[in-house]
C-alpha positions as CSV (number, residue, x, y, z in Angstrom):
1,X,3.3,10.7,-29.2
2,X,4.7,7.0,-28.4
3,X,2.9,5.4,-25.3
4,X,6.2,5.8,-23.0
5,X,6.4,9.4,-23.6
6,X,2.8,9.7,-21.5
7,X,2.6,10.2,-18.1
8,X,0.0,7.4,-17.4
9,X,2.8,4.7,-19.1
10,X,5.8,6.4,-16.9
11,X,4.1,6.2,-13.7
12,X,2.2,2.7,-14.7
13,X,5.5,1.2,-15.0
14,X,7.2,2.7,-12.4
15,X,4.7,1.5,-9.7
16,X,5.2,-1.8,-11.8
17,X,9.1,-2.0,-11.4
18,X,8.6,-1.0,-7.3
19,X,5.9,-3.7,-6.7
20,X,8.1,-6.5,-8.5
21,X,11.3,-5.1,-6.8
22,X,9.2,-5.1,-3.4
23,X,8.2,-8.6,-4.2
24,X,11.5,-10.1,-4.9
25,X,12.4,-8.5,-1.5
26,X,9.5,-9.5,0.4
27,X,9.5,-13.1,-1.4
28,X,12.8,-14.3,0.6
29,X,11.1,-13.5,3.7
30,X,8.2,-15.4,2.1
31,X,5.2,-12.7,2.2
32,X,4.1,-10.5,-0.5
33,X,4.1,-6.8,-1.2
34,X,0.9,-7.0,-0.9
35,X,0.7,-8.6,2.2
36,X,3.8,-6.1,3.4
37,X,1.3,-3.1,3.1
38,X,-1.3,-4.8,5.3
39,X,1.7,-5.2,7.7
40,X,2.7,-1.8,7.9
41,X,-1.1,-0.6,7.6
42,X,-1.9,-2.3,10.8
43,X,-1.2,-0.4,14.0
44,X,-0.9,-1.1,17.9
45,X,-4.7,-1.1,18.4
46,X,-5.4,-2.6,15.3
47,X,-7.3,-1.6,12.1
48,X,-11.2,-1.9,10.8
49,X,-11.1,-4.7,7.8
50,X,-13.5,-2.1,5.9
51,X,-10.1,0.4,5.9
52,X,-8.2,-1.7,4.6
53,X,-9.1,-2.3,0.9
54,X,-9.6,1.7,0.3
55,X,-5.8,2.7,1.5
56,X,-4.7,-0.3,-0.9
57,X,-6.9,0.7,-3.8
58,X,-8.3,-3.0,-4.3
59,X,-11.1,-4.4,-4.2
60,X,-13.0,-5.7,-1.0
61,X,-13.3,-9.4,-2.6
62,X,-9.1,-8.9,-3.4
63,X,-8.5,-8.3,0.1
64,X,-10.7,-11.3,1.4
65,X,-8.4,-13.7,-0.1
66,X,-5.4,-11.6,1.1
67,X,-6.2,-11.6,4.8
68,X,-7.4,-15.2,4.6
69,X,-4.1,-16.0,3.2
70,X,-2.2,-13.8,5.8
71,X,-4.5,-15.7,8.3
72,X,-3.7,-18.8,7.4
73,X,0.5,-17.8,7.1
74,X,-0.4,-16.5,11.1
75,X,0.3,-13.1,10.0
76,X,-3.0,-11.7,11.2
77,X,-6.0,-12.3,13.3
78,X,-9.5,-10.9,13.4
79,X,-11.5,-9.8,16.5
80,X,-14.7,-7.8,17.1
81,X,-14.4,-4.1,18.5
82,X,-15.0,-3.8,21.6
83,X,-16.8,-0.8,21.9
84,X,-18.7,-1.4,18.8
85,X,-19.1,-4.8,17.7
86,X,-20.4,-4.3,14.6
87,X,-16.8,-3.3,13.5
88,X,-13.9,-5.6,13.2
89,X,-10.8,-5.4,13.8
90,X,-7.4,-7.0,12.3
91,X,-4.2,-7.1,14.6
92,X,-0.8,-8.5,13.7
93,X,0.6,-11.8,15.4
94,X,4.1,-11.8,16.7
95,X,4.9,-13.2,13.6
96,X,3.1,-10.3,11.5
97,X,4.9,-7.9,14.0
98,X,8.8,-9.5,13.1
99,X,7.4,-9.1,9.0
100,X,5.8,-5.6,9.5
101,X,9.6,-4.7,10.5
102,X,11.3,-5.9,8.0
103,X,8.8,-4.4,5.5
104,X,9.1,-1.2,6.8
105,X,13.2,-1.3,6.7
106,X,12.1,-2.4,2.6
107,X,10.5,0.8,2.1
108,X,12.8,3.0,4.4
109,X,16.0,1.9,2.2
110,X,14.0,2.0,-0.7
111,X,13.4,5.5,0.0
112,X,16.9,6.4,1.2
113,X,18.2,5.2,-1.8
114,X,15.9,7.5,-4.1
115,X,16.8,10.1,-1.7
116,X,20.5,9.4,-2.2
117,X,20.6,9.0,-6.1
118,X,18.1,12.0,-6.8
119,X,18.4,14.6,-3.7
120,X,16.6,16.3,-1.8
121,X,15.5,19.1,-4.0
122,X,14.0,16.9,-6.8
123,X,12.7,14.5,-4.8
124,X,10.6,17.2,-3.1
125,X,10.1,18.5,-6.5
126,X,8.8,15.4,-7.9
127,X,6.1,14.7,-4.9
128,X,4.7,17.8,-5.7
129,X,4.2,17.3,-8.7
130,X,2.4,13.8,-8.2
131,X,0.6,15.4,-5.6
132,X,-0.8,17.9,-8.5
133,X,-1.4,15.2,-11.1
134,X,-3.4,13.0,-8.6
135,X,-5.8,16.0,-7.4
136,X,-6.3,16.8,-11.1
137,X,-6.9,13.2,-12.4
138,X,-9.3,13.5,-9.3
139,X,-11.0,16.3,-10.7
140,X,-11.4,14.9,-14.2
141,X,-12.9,11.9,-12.8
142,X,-16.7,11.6,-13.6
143,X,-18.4,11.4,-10.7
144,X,-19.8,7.5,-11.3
145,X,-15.8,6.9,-11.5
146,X,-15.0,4.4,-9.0
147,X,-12.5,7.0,-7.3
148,X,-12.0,7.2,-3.2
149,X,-12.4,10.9,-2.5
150,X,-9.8,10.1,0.1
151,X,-7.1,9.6,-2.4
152,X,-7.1,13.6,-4.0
């Protein structure tokens, strides 16, 4: 079997062309797709930093340097929770706001366009079946495998 016919290479470079595609995008608008999915991550009241790294799937030192860059761009601040103080929060600037809109448009056309080129019916068909293949690469997992729970 040649390594393209596998399903880890198909969906390895798949995620690969939509992160590059998403950063071209997001690039002319000078932010990063990385820095586009803290955007749209971050809701209204805010979000606890500690939630962010596990919904990304990167590491907490990763995500450090992110939000310290999106900090410095005055994308993001960071405040204490009120209620619990222990917990911090991040919330979006009005600039983080105006980029969290245009990222979400990225992924809404992006979308629409796969909707429009492959329909309905096999789209739904093919979330299914990734919904399948990432509960049972969940279940393989060993349980020292660095896996979130969350994610199967």
């Amino acid at each position: 079997m040649k390594a393209q016919d596998t399903i880890g290479y198909q969906v390895k470079s798949g995620w690969q062309a939509i992160v590059k595609m998403y950063n071209r995008l997001t690039t002319e608008h000078d932010f990063s797709q990385a820095e586009g999915y803290v955007l749209i991550s971050i809701k209204k009241d805010g979000i606890p930093v500690t939630k962010i790294a596990p919904l990304m799937g990167i590491e907490p030192t990763s995500l450090s340097r992110l939000l310290k860059t999106m900090e410095e761009k005055g994308l993001v601040y960071r405040e204490k929770d009120l209620v619990d103080r222990r917990v911090v929060k991040l919330y979006l600037t009005e600039k983080g706001f105006e980029l969290k809109k245009i990222s979400r448009k990225m992924v809404l056309d992006y979308n629409k366009a796969i909707l429009e080129h492959v329909g309905q019916e096999e789209l739904d068909v093919f979330l299914k079946t990734m919904e399948k293949i990432k509960k049972l690469t969940c279940s393989l997992a060993l349980p020292d495998d660095d896996i979130n729970p969350k994610n199967c």
